[in-house]
N, CA, C and O of each residue as an XYZ file, in Angstrom:
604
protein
N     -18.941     40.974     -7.222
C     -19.900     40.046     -6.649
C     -19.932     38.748     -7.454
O     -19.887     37.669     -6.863
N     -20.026     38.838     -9.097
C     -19.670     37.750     -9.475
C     -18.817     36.345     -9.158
O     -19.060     35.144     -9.044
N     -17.773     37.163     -9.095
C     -16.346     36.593     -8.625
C     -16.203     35.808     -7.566
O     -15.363     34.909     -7.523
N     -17.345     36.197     -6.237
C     -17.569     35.412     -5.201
C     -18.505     34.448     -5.804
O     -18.070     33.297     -5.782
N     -19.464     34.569     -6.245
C     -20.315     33.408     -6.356
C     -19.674     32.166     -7.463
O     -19.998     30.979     -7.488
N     -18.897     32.715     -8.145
C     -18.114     31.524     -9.141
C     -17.012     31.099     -7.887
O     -16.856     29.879     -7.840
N     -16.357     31.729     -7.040
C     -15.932     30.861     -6.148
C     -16.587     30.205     -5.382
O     -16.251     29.026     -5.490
N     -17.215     30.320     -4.787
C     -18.474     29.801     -4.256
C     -19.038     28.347     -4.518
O     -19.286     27.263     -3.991
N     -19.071     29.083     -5.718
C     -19.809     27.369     -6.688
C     -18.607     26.500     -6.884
O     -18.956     25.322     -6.820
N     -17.498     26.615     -7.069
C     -16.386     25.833     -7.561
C     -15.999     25.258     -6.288
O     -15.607     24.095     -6.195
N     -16.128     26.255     -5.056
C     -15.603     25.264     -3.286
C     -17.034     24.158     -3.284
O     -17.028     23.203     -2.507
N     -17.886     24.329     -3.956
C     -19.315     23.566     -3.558
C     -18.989     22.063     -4.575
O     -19.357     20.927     -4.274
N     -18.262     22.429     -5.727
C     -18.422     21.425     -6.748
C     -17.422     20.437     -6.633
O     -17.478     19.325     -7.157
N     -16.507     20.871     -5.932
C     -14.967     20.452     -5.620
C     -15.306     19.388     -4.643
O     -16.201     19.473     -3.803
N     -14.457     18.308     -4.838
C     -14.894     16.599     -4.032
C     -14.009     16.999     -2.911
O     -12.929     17.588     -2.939
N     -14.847     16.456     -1.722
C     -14.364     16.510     -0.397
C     -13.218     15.394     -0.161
O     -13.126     14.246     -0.596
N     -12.455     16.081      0.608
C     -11.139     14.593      1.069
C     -11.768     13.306      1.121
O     -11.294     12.514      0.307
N     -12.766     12.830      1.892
C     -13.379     11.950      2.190
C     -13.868     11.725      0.883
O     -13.437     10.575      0.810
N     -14.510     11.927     -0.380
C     -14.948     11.763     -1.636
C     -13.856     11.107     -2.681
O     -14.061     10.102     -3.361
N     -12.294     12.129     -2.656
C     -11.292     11.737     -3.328
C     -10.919     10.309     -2.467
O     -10.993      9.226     -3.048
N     -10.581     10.381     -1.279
C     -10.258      8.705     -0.952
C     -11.195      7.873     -0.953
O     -10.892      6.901     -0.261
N     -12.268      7.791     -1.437
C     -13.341      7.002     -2.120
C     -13.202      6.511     -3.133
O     -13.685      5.407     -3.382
N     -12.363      7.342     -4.162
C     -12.362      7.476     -5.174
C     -11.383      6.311     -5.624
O     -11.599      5.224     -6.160
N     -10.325      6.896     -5.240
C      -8.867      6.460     -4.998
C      -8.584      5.020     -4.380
O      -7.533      4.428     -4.626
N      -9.275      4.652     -3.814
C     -10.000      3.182     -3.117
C     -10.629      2.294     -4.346
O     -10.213      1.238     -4.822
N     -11.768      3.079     -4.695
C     -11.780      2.248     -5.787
C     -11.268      2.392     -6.876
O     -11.912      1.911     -7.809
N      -9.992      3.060     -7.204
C      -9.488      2.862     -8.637
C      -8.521      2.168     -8.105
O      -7.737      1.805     -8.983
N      -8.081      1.653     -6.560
C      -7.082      0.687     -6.112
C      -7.702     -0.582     -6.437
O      -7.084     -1.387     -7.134
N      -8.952     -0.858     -5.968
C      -9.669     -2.258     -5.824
C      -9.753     -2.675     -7.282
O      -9.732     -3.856     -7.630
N      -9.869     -1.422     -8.300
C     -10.280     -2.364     -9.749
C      -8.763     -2.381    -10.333
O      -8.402     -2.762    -11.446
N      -8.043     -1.906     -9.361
C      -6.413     -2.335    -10.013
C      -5.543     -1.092    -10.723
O      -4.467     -1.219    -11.307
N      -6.348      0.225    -10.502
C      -5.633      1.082    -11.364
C      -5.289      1.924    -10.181
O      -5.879      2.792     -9.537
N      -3.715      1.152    -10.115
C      -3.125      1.649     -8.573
C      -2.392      2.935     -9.104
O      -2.316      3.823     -8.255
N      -1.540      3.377    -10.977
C      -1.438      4.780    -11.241
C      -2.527      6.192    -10.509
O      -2.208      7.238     -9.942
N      -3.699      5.671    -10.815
C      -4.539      6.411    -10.637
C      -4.857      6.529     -9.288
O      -5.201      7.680     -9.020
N      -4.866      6.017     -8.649
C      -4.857      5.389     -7.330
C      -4.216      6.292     -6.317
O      -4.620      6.937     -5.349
N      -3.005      6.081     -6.938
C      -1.341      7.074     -6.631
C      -1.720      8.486     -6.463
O      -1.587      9.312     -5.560
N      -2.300      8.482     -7.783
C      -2.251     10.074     -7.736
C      -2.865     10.989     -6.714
O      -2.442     11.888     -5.986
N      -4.597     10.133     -7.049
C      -5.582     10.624     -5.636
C      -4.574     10.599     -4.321
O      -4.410     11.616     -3.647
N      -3.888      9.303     -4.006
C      -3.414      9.485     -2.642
C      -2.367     10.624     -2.340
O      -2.328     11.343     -1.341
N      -1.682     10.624     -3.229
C      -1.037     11.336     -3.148
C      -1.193     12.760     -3.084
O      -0.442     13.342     -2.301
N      -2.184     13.587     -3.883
C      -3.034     14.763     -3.631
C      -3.380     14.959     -1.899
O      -3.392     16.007     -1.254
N      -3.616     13.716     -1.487
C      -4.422     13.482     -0.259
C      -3.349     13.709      1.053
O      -3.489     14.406      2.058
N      -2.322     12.908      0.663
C      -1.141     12.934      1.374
C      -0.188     14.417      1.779
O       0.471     14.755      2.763
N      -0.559     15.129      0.302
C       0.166     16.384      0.380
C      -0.848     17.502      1.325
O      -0.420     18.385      2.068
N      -2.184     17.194      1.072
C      -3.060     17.895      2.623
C      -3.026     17.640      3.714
O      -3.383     18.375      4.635
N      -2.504     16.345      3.809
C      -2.831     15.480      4.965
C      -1.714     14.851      5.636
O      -2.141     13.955      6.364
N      -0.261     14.977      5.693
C       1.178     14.490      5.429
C       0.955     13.687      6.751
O       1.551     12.616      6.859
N       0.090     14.145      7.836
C       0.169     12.951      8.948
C      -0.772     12.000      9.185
O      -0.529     11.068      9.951
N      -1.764     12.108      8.655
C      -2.792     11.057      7.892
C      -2.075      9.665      7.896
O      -1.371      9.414      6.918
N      -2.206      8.504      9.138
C      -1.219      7.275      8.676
C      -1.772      6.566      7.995
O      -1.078      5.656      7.540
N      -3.515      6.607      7.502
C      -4.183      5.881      6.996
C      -3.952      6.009      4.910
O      -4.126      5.242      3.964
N      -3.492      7.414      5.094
C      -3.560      7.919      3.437
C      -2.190      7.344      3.323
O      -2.170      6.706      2.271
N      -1.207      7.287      3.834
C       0.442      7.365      3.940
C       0.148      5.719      3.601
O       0.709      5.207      2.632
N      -0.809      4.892      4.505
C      -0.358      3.751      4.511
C      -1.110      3.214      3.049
O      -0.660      2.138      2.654
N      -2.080      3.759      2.288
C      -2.571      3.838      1.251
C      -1.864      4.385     -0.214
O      -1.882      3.895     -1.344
N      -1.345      5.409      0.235
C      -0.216      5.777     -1.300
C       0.832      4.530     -1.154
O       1.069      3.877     -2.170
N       1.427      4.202     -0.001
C       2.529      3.222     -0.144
C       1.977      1.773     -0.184
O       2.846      0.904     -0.113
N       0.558      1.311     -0.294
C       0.047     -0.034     -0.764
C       0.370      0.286     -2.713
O       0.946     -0.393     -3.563
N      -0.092      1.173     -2.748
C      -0.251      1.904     -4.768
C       1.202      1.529     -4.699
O       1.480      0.347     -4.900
N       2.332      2.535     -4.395
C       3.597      2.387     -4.428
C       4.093      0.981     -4.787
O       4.584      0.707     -5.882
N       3.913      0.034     -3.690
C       4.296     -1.520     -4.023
C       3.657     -1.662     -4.836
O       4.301     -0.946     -5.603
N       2.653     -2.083     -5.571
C       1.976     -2.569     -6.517
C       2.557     -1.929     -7.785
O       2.396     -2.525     -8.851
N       3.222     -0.761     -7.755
C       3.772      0.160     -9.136
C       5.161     -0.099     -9.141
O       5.963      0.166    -10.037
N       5.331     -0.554     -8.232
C       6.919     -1.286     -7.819
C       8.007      0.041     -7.380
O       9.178      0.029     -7.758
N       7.449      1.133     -6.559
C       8.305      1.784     -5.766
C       8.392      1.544     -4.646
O       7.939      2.166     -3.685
N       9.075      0.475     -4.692
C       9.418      0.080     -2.827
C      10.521      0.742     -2.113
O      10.914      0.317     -1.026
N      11.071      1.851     -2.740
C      11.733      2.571     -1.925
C      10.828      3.333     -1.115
O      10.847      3.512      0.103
N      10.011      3.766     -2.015
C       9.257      5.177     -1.710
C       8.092      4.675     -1.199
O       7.373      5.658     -1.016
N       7.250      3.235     -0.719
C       6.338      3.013     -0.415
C       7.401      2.037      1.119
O       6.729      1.591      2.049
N       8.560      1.896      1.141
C       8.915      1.967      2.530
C       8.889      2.719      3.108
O       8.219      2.607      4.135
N       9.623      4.028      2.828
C       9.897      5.407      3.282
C       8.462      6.058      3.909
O       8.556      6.955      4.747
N       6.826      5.465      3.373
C       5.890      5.810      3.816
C       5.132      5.094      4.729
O       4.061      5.443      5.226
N       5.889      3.840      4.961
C       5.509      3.051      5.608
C       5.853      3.275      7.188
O       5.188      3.191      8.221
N       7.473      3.662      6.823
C       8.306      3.815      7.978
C       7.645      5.273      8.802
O       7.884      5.275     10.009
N       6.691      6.734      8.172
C       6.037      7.713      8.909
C       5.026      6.812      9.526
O       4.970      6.739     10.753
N       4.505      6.364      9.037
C       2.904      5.708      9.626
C       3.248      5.811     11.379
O       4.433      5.562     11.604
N       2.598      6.062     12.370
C       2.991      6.425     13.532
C       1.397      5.846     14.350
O       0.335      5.669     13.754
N       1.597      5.680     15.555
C       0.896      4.584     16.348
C      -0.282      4.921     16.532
O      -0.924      4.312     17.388
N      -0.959      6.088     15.707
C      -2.658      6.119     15.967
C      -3.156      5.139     14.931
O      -4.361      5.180     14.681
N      -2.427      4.293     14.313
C      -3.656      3.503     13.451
C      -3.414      1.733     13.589
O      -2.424      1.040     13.825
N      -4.716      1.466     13.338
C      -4.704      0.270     13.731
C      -3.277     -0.860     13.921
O      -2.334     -0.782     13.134
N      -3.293     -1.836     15.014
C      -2.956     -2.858     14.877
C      -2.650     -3.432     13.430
O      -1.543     -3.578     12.911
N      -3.986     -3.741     12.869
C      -4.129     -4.926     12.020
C      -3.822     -3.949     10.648
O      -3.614     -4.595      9.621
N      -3.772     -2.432     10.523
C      -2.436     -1.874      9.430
C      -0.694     -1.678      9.815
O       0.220     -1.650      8.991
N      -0.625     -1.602     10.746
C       0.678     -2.000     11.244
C       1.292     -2.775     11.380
O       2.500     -2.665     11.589
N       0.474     -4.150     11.286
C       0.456     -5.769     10.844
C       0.933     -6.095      9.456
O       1.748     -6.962      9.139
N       0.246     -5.200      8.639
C       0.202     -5.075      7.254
C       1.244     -4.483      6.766
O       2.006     -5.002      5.951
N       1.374     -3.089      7.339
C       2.203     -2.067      6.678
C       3.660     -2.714      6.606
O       4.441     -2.857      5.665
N       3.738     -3.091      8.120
C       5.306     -3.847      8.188
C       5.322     -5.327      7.313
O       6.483     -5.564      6.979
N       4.739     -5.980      7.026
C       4.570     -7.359      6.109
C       4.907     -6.885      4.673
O       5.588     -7.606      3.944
N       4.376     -5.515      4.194
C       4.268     -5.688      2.920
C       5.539     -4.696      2.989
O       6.041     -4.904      1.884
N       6.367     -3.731      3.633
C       7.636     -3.363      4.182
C       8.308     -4.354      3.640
O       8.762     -4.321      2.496
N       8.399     -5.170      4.320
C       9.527     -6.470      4.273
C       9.444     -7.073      3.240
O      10.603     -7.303      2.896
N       8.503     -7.626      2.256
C       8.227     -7.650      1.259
C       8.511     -7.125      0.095
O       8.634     -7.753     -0.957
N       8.629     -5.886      0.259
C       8.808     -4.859     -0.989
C      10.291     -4.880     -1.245
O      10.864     -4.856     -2.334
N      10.806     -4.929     -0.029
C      12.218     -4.763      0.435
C      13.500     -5.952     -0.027
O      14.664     -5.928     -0.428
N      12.269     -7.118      0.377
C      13.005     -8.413      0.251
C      13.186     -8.832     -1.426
O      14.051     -9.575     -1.890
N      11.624     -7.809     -2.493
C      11.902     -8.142     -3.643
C      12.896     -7.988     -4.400
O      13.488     -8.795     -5.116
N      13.093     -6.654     -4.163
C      13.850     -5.190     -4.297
C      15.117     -6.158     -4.375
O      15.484     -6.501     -5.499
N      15.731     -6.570     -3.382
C      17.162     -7.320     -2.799
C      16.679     -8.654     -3.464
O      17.456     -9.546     -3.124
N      16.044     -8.957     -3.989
C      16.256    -11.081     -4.187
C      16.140    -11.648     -2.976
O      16.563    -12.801     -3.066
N      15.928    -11.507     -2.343
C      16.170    -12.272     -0.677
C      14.725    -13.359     -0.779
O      13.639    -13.048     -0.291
N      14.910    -14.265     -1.290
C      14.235    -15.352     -1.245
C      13.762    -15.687     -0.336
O      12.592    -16.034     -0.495
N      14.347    -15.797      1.168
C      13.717    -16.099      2.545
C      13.266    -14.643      3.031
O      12.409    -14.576      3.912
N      13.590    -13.947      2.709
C      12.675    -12.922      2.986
C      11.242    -12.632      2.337
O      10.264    -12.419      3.054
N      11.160    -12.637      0.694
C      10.236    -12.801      0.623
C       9.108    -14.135      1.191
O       7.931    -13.957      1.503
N       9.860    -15.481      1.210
C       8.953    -16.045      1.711
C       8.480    -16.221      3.269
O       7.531    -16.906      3.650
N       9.477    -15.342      4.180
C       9.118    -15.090      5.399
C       7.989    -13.713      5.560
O       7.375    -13.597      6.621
N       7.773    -12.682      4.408
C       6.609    -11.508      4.164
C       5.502    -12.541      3.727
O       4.436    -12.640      4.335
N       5.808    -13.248      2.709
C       4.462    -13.912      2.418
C       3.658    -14.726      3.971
O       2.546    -14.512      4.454
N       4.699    -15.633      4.399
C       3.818    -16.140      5.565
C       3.077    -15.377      6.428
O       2.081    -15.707      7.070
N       3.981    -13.727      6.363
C       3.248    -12.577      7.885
C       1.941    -12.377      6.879
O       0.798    -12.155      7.277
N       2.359    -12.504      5.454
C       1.060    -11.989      4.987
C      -0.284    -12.617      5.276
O      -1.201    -11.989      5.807
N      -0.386    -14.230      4.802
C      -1.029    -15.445      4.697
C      -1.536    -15.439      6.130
O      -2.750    -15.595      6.258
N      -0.695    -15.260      7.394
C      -1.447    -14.644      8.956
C      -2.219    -13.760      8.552
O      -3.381    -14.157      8.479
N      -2.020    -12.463      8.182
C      -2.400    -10.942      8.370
C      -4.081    -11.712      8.087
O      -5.019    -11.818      8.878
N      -3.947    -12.215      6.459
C      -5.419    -12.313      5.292
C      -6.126    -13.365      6.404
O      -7.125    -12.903      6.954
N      -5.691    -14.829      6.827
C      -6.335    -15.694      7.739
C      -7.101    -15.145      8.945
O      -8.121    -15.537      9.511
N      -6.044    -13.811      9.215
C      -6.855    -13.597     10.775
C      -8.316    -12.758     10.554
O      -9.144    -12.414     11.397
N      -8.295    -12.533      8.815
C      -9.923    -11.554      8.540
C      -9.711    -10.181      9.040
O     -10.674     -9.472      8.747
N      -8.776     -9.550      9.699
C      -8.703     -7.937      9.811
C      -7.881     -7.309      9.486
O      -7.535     -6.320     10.132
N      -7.184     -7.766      8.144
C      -6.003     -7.335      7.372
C      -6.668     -5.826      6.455
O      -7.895     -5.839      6.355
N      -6.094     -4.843      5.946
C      -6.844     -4.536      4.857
C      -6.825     -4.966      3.565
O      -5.807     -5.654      3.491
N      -7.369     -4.954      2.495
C      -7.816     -5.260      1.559
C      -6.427     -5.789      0.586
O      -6.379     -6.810     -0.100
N      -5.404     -4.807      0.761
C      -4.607     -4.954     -0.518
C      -3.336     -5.870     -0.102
O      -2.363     -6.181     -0.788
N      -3.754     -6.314      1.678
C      -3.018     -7.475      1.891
C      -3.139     -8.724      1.404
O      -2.358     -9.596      1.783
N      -4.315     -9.039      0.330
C      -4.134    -10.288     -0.406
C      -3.608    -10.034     -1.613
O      -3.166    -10.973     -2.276
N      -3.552     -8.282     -2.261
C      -2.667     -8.363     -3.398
C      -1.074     -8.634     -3.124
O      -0.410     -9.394     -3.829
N      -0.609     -7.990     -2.128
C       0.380     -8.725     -1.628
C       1.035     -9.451     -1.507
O       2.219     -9.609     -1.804
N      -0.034    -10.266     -0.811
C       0.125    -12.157     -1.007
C       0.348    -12.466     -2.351
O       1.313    -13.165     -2.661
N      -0.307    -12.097     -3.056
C      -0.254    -13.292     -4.631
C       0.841    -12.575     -5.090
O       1.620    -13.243     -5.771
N       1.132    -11.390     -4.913
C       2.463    -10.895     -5.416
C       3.798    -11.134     -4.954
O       4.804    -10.994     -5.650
N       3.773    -11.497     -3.766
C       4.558    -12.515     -3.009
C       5.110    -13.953     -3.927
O       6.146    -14.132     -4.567
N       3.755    -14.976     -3.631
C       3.491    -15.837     -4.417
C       3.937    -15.917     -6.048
O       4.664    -16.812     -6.478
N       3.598    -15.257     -6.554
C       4.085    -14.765     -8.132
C       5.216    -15.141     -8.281
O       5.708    -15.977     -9.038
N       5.902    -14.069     -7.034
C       7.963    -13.659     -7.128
C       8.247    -15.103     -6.963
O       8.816    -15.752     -7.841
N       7.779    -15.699     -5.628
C       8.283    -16.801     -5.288
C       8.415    -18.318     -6.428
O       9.346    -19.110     -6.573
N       6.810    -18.236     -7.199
C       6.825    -19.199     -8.370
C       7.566    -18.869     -9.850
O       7.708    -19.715    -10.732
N       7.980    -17.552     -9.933
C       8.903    -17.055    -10.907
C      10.417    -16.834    -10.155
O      11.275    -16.141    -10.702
N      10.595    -17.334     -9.165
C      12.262    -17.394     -8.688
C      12.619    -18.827     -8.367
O      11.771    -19.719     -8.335
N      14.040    -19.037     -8.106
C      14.688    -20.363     -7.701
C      14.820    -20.250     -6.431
O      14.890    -19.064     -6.108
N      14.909    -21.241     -5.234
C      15.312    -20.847     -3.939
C      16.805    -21.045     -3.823
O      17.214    -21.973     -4.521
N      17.449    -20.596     -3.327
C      19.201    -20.607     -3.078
C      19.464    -22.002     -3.050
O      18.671    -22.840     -2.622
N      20.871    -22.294     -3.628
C      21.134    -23.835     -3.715
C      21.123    -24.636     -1.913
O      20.642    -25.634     -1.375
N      22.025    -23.377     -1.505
C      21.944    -23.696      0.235
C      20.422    -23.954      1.033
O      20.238    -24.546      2.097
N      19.456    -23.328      0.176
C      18.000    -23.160      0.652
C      17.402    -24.854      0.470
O      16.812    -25.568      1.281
N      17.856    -25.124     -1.001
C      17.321    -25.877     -1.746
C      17.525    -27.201     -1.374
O      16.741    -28.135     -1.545
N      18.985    -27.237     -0.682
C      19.815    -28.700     -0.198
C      19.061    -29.095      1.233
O      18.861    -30.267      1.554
N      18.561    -27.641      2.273
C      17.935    -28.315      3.249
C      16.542    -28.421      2.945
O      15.934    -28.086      3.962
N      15.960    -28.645      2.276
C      14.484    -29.077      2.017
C      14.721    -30.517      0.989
O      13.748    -31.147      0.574
């Protein structure tokens, strides 16, 4: 009888899905996207069709700089979730992708979908980290001499 009630108490004490991606949200927003990772990822392994958690471990992912593995989660995300993350998901896709490769017009063609996404106000949140991380690459790179001659 013991034995049940210490289980008991431990299913009672134990943070609900909805609690851990609370959590995990805000250790994204104050920047501790490791930690971030992990929650989602816990979350992801309950939840593998979840496009909202998928599209959340792979925001952490870019920011930790696995843009393989935060494409690869980008690319499950599947058509029950919003527009305006599918807006996102694919911007910061192309982005991650374009860093990954040097592709200079690529990144600065992700930054512009981004700079839409944040203007139109129904982006999520970590589409302005994005942006400045965009921005960053772009003010710490050269543009191609061919780039450079038509401007």
């Amino acid at each position: 009888m013991n034995f049940l009630l210490c289980i008991s108490l431990l299913l009672q004490t134990a943070p609900s899905p909805a609690e851990l991606g609370n959590t995990a949200t805000d250790l994204f927003l104050q920047g501790e996207f490791g930690q971030a990772a992990g929650i989602f990822q816990e979350l992801f392994s309950r939840m593998p069709h979840n496009g909202r958690i998928a599209y959340n471990l792979a925001a952490a992912g870019f920011l930790l700089g696995s843009y393989a593995d935060a494409d690869s989660l980008l690319g499950m995300i599947g058509e029950g979730i919003g527009t305006d993350t599918l807006n996102s998901a694919t911007a910061i896709s192309d982005l991650a992708l374009a860093i990954q490769y040097e592709d200079y017009g690529g990144v600065e063609a992700a930054v512009e979908a981004l700079r839409g996404n944040v203007s139109s106000g129904d982006s999520p949140g970590c589409d302005i980290t994005a942006l400045e991380a965009g921005i960053n690459w772009l003010d710490n790179h050269e543009p191609p001499e061919d780039q450079d001659q038509q401007q």
